[in-house]
C-alpha positions as CSV (number, residue, x, y, z in Angstrom):
1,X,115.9,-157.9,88.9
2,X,112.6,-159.8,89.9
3,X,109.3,-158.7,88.7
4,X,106.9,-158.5,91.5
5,X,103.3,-158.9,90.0
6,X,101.6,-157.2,93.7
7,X,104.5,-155.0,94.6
8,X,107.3,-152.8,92.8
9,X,110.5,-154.1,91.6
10,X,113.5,-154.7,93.7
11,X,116.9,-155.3,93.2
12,X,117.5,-156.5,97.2
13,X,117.7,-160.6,96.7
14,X,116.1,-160.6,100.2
15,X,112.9,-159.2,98.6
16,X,112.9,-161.1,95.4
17,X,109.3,-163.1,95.0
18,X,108.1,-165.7,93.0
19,X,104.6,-165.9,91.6
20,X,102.6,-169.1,91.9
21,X,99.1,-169.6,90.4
22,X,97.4,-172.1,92.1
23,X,93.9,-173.3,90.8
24,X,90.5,-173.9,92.1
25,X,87.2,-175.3,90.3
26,X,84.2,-173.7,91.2
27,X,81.5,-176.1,92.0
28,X,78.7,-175.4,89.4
29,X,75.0,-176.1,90.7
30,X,72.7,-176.0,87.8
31,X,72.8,-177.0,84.1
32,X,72.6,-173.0,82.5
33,X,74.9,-171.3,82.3
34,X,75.2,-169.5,85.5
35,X,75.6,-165.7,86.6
36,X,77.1,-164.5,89.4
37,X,73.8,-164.6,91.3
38,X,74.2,-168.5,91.0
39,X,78.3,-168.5,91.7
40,X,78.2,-166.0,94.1
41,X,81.1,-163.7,94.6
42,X,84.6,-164.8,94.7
43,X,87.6,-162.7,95.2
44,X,91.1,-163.2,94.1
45,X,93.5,-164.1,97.5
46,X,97.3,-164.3,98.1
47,X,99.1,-165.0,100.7
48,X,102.8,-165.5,101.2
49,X,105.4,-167.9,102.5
50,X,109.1,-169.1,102.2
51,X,110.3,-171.6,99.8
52,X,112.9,-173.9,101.2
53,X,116.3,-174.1,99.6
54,X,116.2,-177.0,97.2
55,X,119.6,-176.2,95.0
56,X,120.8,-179.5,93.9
57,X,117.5,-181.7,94.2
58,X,118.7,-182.5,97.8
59,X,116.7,-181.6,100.8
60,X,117.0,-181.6,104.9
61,X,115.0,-181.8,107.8
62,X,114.0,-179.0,109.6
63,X,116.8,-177.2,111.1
64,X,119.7,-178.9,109.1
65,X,122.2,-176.9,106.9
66,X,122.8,-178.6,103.7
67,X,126.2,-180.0,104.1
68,X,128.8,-179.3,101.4
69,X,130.3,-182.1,100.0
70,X,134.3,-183.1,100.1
71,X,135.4,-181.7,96.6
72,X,133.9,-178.4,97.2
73,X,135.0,-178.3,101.0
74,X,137.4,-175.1,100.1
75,X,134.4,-173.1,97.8
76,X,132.2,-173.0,99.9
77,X,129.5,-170.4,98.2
78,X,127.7,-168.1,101.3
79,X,124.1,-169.2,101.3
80,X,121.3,-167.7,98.9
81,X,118.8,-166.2,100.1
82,X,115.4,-167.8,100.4
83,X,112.9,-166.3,98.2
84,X,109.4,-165.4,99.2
85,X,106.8,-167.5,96.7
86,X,103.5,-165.0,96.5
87,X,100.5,-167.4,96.0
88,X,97.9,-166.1,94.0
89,X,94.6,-167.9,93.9
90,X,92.4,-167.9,90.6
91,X,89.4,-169.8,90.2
92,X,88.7,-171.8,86.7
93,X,85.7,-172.0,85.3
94,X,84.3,-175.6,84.9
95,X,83.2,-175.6,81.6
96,X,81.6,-178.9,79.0
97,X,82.4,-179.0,75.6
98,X,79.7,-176.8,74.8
99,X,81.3,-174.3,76.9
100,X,78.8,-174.0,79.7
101,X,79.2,-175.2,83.0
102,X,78.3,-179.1,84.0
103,X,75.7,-180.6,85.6
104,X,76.2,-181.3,89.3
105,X,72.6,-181.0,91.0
106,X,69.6,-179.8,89.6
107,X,68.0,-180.5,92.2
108,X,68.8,-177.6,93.9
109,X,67.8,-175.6,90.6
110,X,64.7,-177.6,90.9
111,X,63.9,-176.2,94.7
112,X,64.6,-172.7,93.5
113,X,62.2,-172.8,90.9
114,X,59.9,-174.3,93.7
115,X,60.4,-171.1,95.5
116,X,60.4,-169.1,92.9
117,X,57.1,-170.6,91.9
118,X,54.6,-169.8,95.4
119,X,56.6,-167.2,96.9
120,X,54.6,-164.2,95.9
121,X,54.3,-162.5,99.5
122,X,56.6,-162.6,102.6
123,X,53.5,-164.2,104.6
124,X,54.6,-167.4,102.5
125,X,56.6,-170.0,104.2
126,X,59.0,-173.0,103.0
127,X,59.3,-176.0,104.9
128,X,60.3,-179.5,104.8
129,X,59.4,-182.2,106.5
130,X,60.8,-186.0,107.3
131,X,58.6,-189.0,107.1
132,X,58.0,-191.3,104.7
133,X,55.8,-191.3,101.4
134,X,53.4,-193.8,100.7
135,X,51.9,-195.4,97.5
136,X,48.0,-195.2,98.6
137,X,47.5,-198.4,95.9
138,X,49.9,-201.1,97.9
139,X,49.7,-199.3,101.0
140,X,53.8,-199.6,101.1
141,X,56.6,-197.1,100.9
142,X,56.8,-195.3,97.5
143,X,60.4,-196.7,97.3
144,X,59.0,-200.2,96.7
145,X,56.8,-199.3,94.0
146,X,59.1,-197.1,91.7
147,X,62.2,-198.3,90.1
148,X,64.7,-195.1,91.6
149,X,68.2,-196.1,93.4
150,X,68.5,-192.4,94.5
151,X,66.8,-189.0,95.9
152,X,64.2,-188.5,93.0
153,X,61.4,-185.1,93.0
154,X,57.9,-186.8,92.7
155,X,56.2,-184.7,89.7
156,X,53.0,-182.7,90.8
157,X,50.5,-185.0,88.8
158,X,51.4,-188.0,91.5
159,X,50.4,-186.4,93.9
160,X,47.1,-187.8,94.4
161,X,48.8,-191.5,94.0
162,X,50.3,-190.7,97.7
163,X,50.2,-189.9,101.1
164,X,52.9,-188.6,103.3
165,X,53.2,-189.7,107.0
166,X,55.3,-186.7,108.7
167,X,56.4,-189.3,111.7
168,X,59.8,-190.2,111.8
169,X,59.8,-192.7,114.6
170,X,61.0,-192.4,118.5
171,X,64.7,-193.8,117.7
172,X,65.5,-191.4,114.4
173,X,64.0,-188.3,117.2
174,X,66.4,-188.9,119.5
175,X,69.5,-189.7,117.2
176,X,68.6,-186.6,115.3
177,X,68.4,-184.7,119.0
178,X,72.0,-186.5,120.2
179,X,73.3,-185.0,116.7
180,X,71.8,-181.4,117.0
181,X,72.6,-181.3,120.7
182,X,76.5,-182.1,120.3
183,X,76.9,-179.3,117.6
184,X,75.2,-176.8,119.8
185,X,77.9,-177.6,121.9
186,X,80.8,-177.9,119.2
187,X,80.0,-174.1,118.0
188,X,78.8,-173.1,122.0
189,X,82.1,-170.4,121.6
190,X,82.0,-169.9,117.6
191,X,80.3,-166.5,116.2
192,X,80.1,-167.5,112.6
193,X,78.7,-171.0,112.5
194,X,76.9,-171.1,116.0
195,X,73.8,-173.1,116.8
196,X,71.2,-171.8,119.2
197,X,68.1,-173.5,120.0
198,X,65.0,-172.8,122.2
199,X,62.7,-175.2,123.5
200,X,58.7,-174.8,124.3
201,X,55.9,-176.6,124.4
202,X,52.4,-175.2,122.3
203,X,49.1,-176.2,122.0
204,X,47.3,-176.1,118.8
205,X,43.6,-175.9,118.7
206,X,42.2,-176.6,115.2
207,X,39.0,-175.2,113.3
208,X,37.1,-175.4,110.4
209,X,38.4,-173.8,107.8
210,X,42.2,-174.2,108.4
211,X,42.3,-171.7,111.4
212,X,44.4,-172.8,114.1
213,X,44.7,-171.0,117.7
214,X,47.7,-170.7,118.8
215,X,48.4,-171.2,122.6
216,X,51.8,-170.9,124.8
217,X,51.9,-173.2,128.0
218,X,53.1,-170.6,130.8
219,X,53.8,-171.1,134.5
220,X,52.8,-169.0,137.1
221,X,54.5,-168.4,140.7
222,X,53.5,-171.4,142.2
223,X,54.1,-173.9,139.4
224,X,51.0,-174.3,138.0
225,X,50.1,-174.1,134.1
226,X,48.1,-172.0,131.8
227,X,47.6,-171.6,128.4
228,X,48.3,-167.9,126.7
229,X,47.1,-167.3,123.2
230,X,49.8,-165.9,120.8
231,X,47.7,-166.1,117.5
232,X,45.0,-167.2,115.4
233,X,46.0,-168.0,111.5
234,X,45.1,-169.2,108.9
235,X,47.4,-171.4,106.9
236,X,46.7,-172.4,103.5
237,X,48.7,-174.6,101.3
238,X,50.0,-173.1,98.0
239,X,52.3,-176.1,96.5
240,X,54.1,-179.7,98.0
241,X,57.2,-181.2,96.2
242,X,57.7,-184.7,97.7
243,X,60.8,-186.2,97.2
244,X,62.3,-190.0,97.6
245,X,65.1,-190.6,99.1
246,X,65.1,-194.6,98.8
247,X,68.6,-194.9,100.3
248,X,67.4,-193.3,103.7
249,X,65.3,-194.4,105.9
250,X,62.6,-191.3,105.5
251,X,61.6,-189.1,102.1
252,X,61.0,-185.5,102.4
253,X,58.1,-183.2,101.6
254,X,58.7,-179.6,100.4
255,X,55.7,-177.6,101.4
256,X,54.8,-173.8,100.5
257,X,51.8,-172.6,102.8
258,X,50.5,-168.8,103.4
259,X,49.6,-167.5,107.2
260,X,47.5,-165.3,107.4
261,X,45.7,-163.7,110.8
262,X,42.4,-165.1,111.4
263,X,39.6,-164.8,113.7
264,X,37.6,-167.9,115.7
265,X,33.7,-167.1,115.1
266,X,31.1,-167.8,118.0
267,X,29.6,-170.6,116.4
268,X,32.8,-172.8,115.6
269,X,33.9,-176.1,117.4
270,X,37.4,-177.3,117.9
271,X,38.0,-180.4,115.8
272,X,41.2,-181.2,116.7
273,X,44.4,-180.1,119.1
274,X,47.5,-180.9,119.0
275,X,50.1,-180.7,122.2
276,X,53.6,-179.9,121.0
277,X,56.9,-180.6,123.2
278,X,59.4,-179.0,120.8
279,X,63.1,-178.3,120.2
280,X,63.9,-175.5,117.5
281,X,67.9,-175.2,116.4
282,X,68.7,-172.2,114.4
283,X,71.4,-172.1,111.9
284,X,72.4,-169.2,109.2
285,X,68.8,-169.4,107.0
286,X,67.2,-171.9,108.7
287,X,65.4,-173.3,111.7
288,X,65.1,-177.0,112.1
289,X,62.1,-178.1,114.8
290,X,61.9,-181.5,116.4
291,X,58.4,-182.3,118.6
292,X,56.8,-184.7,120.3
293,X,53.6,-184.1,119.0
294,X,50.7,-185.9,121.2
295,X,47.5,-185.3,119.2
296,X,43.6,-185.9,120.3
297,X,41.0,-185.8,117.8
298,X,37.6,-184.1,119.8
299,X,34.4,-184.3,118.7
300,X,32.0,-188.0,118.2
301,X,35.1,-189.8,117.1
302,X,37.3,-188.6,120.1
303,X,41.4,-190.1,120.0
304,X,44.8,-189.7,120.4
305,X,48.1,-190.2,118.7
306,X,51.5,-189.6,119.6
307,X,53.9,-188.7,116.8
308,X,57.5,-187.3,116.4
309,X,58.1,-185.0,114.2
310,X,61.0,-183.0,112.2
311,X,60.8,-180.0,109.9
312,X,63.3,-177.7,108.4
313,X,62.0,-174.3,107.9
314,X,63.2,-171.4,106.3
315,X,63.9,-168.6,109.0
316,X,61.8,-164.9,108.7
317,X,65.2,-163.7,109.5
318,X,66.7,-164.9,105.7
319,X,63.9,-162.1,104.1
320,X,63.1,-164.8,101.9
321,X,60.4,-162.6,99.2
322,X,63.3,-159.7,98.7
323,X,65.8,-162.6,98.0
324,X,63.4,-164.1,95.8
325,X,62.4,-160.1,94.3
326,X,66.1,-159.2,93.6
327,X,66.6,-162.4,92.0
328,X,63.5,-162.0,89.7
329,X,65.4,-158.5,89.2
330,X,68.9,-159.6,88.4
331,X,70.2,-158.5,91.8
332,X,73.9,-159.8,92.0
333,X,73.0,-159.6,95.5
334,X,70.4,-162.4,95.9
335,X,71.1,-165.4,98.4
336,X,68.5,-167.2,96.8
337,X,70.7,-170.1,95.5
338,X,72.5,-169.9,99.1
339,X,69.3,-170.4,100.7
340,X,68.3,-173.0,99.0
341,X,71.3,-175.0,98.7
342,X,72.2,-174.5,102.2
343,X,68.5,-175.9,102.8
344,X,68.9,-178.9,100.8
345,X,72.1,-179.8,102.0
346,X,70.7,-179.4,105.5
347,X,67.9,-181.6,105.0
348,X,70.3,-184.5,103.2
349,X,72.7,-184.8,106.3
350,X,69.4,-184.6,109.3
351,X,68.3,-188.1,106.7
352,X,71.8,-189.7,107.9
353,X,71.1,-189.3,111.5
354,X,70.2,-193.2,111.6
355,X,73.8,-194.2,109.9
């Protein structure tokens, strides 16, 4: 008799089954230890399958019978039957001598705490942009200036040492839109990891006072354009987290900024506006923009610049605030760590567009 540890006993050798343990390591994400908010769920699986005959040490190809050999041509033993091997998966715990889980990237734990930090309200938005940071002193790329061989967080008191320059060039736009482009086709028939996008083109009017109109380009019937306001806002920014990625060809800039409706007075003057030809690809949590951005400055000091822009964004359709409210609460349920390490992991792989 075989114990079965997921059935009841049998004494039928046909329904005899082995038990396997097979192993996985978690992948800890933070140096605390973690809770299941941070490992999120995992169940126990098992599936089953048949274990080849392997009496003897020999072993045959597919569709061979083992062959007897000469001195036991005339005891020839009828064939055993092949037991079924039940696979159960456990998961071990990664654990350091102090018994708490290693450290793998804090810098995920470090963009949590960002969130954690300005997202007070669910008119609060994260986003990231590509570009490239620069040391205001040498006028050069941060990554010249400070001694760091890999993606490094900028602390908040440095700041005011640089500048970020949210262009990321005409040739890393149009690799990053080839890449983005083929996996909207790759997942074109998938439910669970399908990428939509939507293109339109905006234009921004800006005010004093960080208020910015808001306005669709529309066609009518017989082709010609128009401008439709959607809204006016205000946007004020709460918090930025700029971080160097020296072996890319762009840094990043985490940014946490509040919207807010606003209204355009009588007596104010457009500064600047800004025409926006843009892509947006949407994937689980996020929404990742590319635009051409072609940008006039009005007024006495009248100009334009084109630019090309790419920003990650976290999606109003995550519900970022409750995530970030149950987590504050203990909530087994928050997909704040999910979020955010499906955000930075996001933004990572856009920076290798240009490899």
């Amino acid at each position: 008799m075989v114990y079965d540890p997921f059935g009841s006993a049998s004494d039928d050798p046909r329904q005899q089954s082995v038990q396997k343990l097979v192993a996985f390591r978690r992948p800890p994400i933070c140096d605390v230890q973690l809770t299941s908010l941070e490992w999120g769920a995992f169940e126990a699986r098992k599936r089953t399958r048949t274990e080849p005959n392997r009496e003897n040490g020999q072993s045959h190809a597919p569709g061979q019978q083992n062959a007897p050999s000469r001195n036991s041509a005339e005891q020839i033993e009828p064939q055993r039957p092949q037991p079924t091997v039940v696979e159960k998966i456990v998961y071990a715990e990664p654990t350091t001598i102090f018994g708490i889980p290693p450290v793998v990237d804090d810098r995920i734990r470090y963009i949590v705490n960002f969130i954690l930090e300005h997202v007070d309200s669910s008119n609060v938005e994260i986003e990231v942009k590509l570009g490239l940071l620069i040391a205001k002193e040498h006028n050069v790329r941060a990554t010249q200036v400070l001694p760091v061989t890999c993606e490094t967080a900028i602390n908040q008191q440095s700041n005011h040492e640089t500048r970020f320059e949210s262009n990321v060039g005409e040739q890393m736009f149009f690799n990053l839109n080839n890449r983005l482009n083929q996996r909207v086709e790759q997942t074109e028939r998938e439910t669970k990891n399908k990428v939509s996008f939507t293109r339109s083109r905006h234009l921004d009017v800006y005010y004093s006072g960080n208020i910015r109109e808001v306005k669709e380009i529309r066609k009518r019937a017989d082709g010609s354009e128009y401008y439709q306001t959607i809204h006016v806002q205000s946007k004020t920014r709460l918090g930025d987290l700029n971080v160097l990625c020296p072996i890319a060809q762009l840094d990043m800039r985490y940014s946490a900024s509040r919207e807010e409706p606003a209204e355009i007075q009588p007596n104010m003057v457009p500064t600047r506006q800004r025409l926006k030809d843009r892509i947006s690809y949407r994937y689980e949590y996020l929404s990742i923009d590319i635009t051409c951005v072609h940008m006039e400055t009005l007024g006495g000091t009248s100009g334009s610049l084109r630019t090309y822009e790419v920003e990650i964004e976290i999606d109003s359709s995550a519900r970022l605030f409750d995530e970030v409210k149950k987590y504050r609460q203990g909530d087994d349920s928050s997909k704040l760590f999910d979020i955010a390490t499906c955000l930075v992991n996001t933004v990572r792989i856009l920076l290798e567009a240009d490899k």
